[in-house]
Z-matrix of the N, CA and C atoms (Angstrom, degrees):
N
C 1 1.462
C 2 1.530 1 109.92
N 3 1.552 2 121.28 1 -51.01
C 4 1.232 3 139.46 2 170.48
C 5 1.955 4 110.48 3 -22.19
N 6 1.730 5 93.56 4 -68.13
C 7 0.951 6 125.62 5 -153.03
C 8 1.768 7 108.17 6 -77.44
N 9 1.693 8 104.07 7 -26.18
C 10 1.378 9 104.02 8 173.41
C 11 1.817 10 107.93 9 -66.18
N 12 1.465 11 107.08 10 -47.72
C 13 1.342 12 120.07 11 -148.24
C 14 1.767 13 86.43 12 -61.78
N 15 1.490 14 115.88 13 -47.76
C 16 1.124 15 117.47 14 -176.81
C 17 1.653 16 126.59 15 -50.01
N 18 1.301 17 100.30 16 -47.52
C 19 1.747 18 115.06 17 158.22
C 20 1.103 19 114.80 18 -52.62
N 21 1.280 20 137.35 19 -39.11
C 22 1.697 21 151.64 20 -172.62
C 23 1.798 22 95.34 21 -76.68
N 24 1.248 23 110.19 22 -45.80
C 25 1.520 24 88.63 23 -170.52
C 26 1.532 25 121.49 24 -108.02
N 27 1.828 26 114.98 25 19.51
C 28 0.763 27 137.23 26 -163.94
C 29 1.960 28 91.08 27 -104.41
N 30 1.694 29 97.86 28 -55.15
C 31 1.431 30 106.66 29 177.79
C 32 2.201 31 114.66 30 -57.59
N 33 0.938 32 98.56 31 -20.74
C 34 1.578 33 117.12 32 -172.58
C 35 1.811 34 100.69 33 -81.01
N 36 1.369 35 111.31 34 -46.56
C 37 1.274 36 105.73 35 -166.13
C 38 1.445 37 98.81 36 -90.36
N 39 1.313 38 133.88 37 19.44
C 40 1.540 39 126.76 38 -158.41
C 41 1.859 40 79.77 39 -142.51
N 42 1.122 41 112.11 40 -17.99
C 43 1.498 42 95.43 41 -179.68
C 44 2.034 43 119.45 42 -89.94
N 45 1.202 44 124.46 43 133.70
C 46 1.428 45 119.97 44 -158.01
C 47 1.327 46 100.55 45 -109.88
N 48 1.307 47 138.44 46 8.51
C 49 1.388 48 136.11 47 -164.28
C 50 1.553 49 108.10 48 -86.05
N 51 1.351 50 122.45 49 -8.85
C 52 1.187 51 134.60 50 170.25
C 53 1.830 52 115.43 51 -64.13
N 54 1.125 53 99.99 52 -71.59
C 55 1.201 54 120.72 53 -161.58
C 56 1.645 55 94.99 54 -84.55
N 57 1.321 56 131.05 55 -19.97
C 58 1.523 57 112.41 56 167.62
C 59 1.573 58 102.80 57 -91.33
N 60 1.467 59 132.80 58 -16.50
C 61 1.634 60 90.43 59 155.46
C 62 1.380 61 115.21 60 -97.88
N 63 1.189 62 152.02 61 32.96
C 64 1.188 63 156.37 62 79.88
C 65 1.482 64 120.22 63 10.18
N 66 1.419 65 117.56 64 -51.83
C 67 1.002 66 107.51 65 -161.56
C 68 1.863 67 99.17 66 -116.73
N 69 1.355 68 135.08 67 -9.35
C 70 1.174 69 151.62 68 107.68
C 71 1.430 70 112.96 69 13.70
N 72 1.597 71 97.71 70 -85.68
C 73 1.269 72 99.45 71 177.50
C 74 1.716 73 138.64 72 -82.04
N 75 1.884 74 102.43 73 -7.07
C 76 0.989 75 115.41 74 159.76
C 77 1.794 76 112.04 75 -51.91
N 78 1.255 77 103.18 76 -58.70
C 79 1.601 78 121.69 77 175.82
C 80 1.752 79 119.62 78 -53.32
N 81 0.925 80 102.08 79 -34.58
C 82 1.618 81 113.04 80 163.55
C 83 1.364 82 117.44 81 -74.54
N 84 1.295 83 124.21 82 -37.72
C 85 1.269 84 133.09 83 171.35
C 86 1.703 85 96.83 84 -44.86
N 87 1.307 86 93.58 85 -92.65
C 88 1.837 87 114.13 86 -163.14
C 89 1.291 88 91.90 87 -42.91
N 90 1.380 89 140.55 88 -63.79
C 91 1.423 90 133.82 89 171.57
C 92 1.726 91 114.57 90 8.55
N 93 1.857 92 93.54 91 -77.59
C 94 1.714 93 125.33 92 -157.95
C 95 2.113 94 94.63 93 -52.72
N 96 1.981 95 88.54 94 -54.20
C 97 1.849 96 90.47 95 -165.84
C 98 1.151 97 87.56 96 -76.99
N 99 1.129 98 160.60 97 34.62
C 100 1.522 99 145.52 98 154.64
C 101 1.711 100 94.21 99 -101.24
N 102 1.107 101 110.60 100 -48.42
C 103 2.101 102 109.37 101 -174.42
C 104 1.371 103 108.36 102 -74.65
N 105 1.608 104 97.81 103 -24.82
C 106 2.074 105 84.27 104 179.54
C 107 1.489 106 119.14 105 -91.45
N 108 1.470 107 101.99 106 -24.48
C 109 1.441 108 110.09 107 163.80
C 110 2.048 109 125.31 108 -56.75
N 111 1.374 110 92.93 109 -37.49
C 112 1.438 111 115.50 110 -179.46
C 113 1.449 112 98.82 111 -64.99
N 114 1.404 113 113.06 112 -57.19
C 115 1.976 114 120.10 113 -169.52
C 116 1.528 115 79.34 114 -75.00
N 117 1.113 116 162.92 115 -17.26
C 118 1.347 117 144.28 116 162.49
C 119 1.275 118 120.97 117 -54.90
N 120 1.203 119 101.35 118 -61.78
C 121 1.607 120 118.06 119 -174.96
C 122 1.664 121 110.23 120 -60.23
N 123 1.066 122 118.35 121 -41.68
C 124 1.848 123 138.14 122 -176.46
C 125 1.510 124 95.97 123 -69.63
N 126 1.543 125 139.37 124 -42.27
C 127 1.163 126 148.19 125 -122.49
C 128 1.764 127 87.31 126 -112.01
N 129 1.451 128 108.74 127 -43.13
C 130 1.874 129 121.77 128 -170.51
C 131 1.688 130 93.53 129 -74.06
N 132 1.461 131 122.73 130 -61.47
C 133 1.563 132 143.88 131 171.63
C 134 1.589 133 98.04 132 -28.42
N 135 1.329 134 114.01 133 -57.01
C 136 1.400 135 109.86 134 -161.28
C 137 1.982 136 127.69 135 -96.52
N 138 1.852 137 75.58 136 4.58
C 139 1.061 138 92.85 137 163.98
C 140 1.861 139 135.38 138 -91.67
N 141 1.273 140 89.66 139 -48.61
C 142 1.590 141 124.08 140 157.32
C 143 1.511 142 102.21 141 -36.27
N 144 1.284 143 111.13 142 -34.01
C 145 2.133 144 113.87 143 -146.52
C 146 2.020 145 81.53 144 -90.84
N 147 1.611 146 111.99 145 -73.65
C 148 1.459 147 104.28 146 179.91
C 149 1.443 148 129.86 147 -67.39
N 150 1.599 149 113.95 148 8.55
C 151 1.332 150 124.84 149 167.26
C 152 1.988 151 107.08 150 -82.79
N 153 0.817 152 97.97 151 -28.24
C 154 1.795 153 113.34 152 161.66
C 155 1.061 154 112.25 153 -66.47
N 156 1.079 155 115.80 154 -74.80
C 157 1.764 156 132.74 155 -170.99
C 158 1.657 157 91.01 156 -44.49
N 159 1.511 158 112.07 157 -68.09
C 160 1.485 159 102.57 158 -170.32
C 161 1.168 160 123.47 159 -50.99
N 162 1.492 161 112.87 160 -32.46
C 163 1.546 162 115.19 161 -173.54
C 164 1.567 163 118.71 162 -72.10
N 165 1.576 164 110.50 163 -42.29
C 166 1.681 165 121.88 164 154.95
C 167 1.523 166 127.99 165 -45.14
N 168 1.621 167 107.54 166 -29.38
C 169 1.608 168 111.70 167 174.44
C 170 1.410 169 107.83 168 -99.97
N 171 1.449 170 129.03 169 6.77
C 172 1.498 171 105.22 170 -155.10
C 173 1.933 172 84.43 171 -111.83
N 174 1.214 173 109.10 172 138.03
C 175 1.372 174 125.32 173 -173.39
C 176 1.781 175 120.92 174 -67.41
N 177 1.748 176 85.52 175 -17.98
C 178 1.607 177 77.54 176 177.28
C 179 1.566 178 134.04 177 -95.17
N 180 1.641 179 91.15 178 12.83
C 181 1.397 180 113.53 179 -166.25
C 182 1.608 181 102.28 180 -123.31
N 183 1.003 182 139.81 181 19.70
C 184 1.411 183 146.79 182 131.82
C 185 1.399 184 129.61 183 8.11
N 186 1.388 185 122.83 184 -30.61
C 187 1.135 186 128.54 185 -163.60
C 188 2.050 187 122.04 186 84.49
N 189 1.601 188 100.83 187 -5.68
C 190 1.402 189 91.94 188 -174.25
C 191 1.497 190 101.53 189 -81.27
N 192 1.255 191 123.74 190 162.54
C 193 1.368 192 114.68 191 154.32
C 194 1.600 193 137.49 192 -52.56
N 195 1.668 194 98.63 193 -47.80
C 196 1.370 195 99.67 194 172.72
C 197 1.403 196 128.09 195 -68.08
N 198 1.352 197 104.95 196 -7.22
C 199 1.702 198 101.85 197 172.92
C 200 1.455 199 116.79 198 82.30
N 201 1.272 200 121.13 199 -9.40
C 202 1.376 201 128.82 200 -168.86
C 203 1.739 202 117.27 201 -56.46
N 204 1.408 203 99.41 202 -16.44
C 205 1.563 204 117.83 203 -163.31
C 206 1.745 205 121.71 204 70.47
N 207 1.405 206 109.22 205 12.68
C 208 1.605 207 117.43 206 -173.62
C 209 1.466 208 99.35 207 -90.23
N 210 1.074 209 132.45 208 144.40
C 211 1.481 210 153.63 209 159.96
C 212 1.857 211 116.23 210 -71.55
């Protein structure tokens, strides 16, 4: 009995399959907040970019005072 338990926790501390997906999924983790942070950052950028664009095409913003959109 001794001698199993001893084999059992001898085989447990010699086995690594634990702690490499452990660390797997540590790595998958940081992965995800590194890509969603990235599509964050690209997502604010590309917003900013056609918030321009719109404001340069939109007629009521012209620069006149009256707003009329006439030149």
């Amino acid at each position: 009995m001794f001698t199993s338990l001893s084999q059992r926790l001898r085989n447990l501390l010699r086995d690594e399959s634990g702690p490499t997906a452990v660390e797997y999924a540590v790595m998958l983790a940081l992965i995800i907040v590194v890509c969603i942070l990235s599509i964050q950052a690209i997502g604010t950028s590309t917003s900013s970019t056609y918030s321009t664009i719109n404001n340069a095409l939109d007629p009521k913003t012209d620069g006149n005072p009256d707003g009329n959109g006439q030149i």
